[in-house]
N, C-alpha and C positions, 0 to 999 in steps of 0.2 A: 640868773640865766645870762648866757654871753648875748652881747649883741656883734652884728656884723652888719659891714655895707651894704647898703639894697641891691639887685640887682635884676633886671628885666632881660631876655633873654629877646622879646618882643618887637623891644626898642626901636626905632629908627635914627639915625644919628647919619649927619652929612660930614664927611674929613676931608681936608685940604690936603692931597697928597700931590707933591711933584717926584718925577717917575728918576727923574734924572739925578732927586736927591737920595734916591734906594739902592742907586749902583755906586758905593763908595770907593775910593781909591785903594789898591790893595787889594782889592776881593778880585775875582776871576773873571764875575761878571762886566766890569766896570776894564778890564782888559780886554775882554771881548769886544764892548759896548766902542772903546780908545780904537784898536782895530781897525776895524771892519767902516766906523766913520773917517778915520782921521790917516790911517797908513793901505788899505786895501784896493785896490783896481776893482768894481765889481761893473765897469763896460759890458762884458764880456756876455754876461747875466741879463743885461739893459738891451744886447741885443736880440734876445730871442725875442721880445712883448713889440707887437704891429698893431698897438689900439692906442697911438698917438692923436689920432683923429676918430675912431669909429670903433665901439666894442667895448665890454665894462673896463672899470677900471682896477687894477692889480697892486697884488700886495708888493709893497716895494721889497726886494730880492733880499734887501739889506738888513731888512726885521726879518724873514724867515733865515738866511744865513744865521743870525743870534741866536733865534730860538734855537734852531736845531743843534749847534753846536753848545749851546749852554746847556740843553735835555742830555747828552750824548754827555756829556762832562759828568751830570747826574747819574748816570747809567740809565736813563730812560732813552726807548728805540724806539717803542709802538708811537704811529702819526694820534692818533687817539687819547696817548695819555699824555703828551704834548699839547695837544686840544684841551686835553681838561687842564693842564698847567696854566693854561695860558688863560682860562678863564677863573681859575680859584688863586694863583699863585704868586702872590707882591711881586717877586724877583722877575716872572715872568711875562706879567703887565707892567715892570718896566721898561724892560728889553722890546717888547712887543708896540709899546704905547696905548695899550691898553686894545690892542685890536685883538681876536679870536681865529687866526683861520682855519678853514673845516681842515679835519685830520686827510680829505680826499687832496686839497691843496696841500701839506705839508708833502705829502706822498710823492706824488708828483713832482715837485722841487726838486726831492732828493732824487728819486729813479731816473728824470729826464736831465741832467745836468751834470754827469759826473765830469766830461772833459772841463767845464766851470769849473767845479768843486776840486780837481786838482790842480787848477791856476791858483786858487786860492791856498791850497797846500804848497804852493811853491813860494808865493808870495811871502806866505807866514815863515818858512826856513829860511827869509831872505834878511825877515827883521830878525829872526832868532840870531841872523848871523850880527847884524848892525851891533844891536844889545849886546854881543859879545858873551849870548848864553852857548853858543857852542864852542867844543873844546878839541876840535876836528885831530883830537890824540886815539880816542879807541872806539870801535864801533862795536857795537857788541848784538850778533840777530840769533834772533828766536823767535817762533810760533806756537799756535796753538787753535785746535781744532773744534770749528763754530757748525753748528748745526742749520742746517737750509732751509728753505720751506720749501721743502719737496718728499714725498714719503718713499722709505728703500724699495718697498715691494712694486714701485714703477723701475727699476733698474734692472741690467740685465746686457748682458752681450745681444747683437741681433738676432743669432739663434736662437737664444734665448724667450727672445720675445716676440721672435715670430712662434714659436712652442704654445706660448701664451694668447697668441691672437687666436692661434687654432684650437685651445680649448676653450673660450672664450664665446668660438664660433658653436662648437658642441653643446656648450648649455644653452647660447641660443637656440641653436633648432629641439631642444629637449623640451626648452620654456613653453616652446612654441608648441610643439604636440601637447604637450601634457593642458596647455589651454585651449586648445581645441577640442579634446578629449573632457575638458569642465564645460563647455559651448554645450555638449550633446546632452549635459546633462540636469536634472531640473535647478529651479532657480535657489535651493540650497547650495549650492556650489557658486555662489556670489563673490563670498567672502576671502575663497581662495583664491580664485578668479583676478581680486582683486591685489591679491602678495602676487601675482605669477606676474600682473601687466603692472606693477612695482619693478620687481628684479628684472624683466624681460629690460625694462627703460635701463635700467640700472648695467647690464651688462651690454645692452648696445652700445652706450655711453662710450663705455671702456674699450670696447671694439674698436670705434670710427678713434679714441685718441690714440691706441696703441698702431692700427693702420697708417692714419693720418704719419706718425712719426715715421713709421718704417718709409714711406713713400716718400718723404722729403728730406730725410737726415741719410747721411754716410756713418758707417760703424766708426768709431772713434778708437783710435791708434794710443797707445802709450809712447813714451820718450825713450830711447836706447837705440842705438846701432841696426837693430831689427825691432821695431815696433810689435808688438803685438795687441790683438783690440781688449780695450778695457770694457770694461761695465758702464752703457749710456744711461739714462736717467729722462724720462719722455715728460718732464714738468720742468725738471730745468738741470738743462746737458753740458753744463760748467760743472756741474758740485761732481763729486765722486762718495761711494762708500769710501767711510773711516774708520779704523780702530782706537779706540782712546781707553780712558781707564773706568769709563761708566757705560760700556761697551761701543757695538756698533753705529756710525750716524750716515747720516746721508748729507752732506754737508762741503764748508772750506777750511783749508788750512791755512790762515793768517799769521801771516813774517810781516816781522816790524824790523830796520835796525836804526837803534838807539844811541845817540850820542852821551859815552859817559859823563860828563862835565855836569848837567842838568838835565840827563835822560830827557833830552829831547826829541821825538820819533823823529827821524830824516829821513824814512820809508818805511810805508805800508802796502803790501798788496794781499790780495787772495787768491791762491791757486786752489786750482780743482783735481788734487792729489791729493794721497795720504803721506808719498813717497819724500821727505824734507830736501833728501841729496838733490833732486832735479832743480829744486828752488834758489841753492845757491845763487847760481852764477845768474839767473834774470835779476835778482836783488842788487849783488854788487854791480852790473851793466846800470842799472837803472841810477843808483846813489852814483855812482863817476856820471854820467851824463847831465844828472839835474845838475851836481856842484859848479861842470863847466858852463850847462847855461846860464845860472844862477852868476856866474862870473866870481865865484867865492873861490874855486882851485879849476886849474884844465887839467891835472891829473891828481886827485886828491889821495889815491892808493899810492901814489910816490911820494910824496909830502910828510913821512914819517906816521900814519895814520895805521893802527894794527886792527887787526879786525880778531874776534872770538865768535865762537858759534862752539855747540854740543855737536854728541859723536854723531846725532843722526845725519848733520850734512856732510859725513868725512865719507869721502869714496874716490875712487882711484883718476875716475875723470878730474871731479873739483882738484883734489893736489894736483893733479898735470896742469890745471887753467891756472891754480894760483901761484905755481912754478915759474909759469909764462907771462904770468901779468906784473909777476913781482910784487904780486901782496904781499908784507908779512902779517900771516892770520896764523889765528891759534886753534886748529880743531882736534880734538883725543880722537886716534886713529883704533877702531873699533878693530882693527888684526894686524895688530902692531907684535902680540906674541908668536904670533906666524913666521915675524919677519926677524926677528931682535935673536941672536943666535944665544942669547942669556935664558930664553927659556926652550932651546933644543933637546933640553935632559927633560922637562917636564914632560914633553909631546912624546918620547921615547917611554918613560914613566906611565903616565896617565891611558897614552894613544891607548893600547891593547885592551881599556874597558869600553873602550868604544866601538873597536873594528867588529865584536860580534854582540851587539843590543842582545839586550832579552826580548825572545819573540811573544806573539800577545799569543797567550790560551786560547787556543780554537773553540768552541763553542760547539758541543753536539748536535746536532737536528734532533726531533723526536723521530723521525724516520730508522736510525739507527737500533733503538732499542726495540727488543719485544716484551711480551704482555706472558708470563709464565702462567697460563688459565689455570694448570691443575692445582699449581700451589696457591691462587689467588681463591679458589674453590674450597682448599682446606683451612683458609686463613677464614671463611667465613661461619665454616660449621668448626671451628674453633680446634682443628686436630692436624694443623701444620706442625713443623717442625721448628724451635726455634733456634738462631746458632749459639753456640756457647762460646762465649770471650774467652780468648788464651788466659 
């Protein structure tokens, strides 16, 4: 028979770890870790906390900045599975020092600190520039459509959802009779009684949030020469419906643009559109404005710097802005055979299946047709007539 090592699963065993010896030089973590101690400003963070003298004491900014950015590097987002990272996970009791904090703290850091969290995004594109990882030759932006936590069926133009408040109001007073009408009746009628003052809470709920919103929000406008109102969203009135390729979301469209040399992001934001063309030009305003504060270019679009983007952001506005700003950008002009008189014989060819569509097959009502009784009469005592095939 083989033998093998013993082993106790039981065990107790004490190990000598140093935290500082787990973040090696070269790993991601240990850049992090170089960072955020040794090149970062994190003032800005130091100034929100007033328990200098009086009040518990706080996690320093400088272990939750690590975490969070080393879970995020992970593809982990939930404050929860951070929380458990940081209590099962070597890499993440070293960056932490072994501390824990509730996923209700992670939260919080992140949601109440974003104007912090983009100083430190500015910061970081400032040592990208030192190291000499950026190659300020081509920018290249793209997005892609992230889902909210907000559900579609809160969405709707105001008409919309005032439609909604007032049916909303109708099953109310419905709920309401029909449990008054269980009140009259003996105490079998308990059990219903008790689904009706269920759904009855259930649909006031939804009443006072879809009120509440009509009463303090304005209908929300779209982008264009004439605005028109878009579809608001009463859980949260930044995201918009989306179309993507795994259908509809309720959600944001996320633009990055990326410096080719070592794809390093040099802007992210999230608009509450599905529409890309409107995104342009907030993206390039914002990259020219950090660079000049940043003090790395005061006008980086003239510095020989091309920019690329897909045909969703080509549209007639953006060419006229990038005409006038003098970008040279590369975007595929999505009616460019409209315009290019090499394909004028196509349009002359082609055009005429188009100018008259096939109409859709109208669909009969039953209304239309009648019921032939006498022949349906002989078709039962079996002495109709049948027709004969040519």
């Amino acid at each position: 028979m083989p033998r093998f090592k013993p082993t106790n699963y039981q065990q107790t065993e004490l190990i000598a770890l140093n935290f500082e010896d787990q973040l090696q030089p070269g790993t991601f973590e240990h850049a992090i870790h170089y960072l955020i101690e040794k090149k970062l400003d994190l003032s800005c963070f130091r100034e929100r906390y007033k328990n200098d003298e009086t009040g518990r004491v706080a996690y320093d900014p400088a272990i939750l900045l690590k975490i969070v950015l080393f879970a995020y590097s992970k593809g982990v987002t939930s404050s929860r599975e951070i929380e458990w990272c940081c209590r099962f996970n070597i890499l993440f009791k070293a960056l932490s020092c072994n501390s824990v904090p509730h996923f209700t703290t992670i939260a919080a850091f992140i949601s109440d600190a974003p104007e912090q969290i983009e100083s430190v995004f500015s910061q970081v594109l400032l040592v990208c520039h030192e190291q000499n990882l950026l190659g300020n030759e081509l920018f290249a932006i793209d997005g892609c459509k992230m889902a909210s936590n907000a559900a579609k069926q809160w969405s709707g133009t105001f008409k919309e959802l005032e439609e909604k408040r007032g049916k909303l109001k109708k099953l109310i007073r419905h709920c309401l009779n029909t449990h008054r009408e269980v009140d009259q009746r003996e105490a079998k009628g308990e059990e219903k009684k008790q689904r009706l003052e269920k759904s009855l809470a259930t649909l006031e709920k939804n009443f006072t949030k879809i009120d509440e919103f009509l009463k303090h929000n304005a209908p929300r406008l779209g982008k264009g020469k004439q605005p028109k109102e878009v579809k608001s969203n009463i859980t949260d009135n930044e995201s918009a419906k989306m179309s993507t390729s795994k259908g509809t979301i309720q959600g944001y469209n996320g633009v990055a643009a990326v410096d080719s040399k070592h794809q390093v992001i040099i802007d992210a934001q999230a608009f509450g559109e599905g529409q890309e063309h409107h995104v342009l030009q907030p993206v390039l305003r914002k990259v020219k404005r950090a660079y000049d504060e940043l003090g790395i270019s005061k006008d980086i679009f003239n510095a020989g710097v091309k920019i690329t983007a897909d045909t969703g952001y080509a549209n007639e506005a953006n060419i006229q802005y990038l005409y006038d700003e003098k970008i040279d950008a590369y975007i595929p002009d999505n009616r460019f055979r409209s315009r290019d008189p090499k394909f004028a014989h196509q349009k002359e060819k082609y055009g005429k299946r188009n100018q008259h569509p096939p109409t859709k097959p109208q669909v009969m009502p039953p209304r239309v047709f009648q019921v032939d009784i006498e022949n349906k009469r002989k078709l039962k005592t079996g002495t109709a007539t049948k027709s004969q095939s040519p």
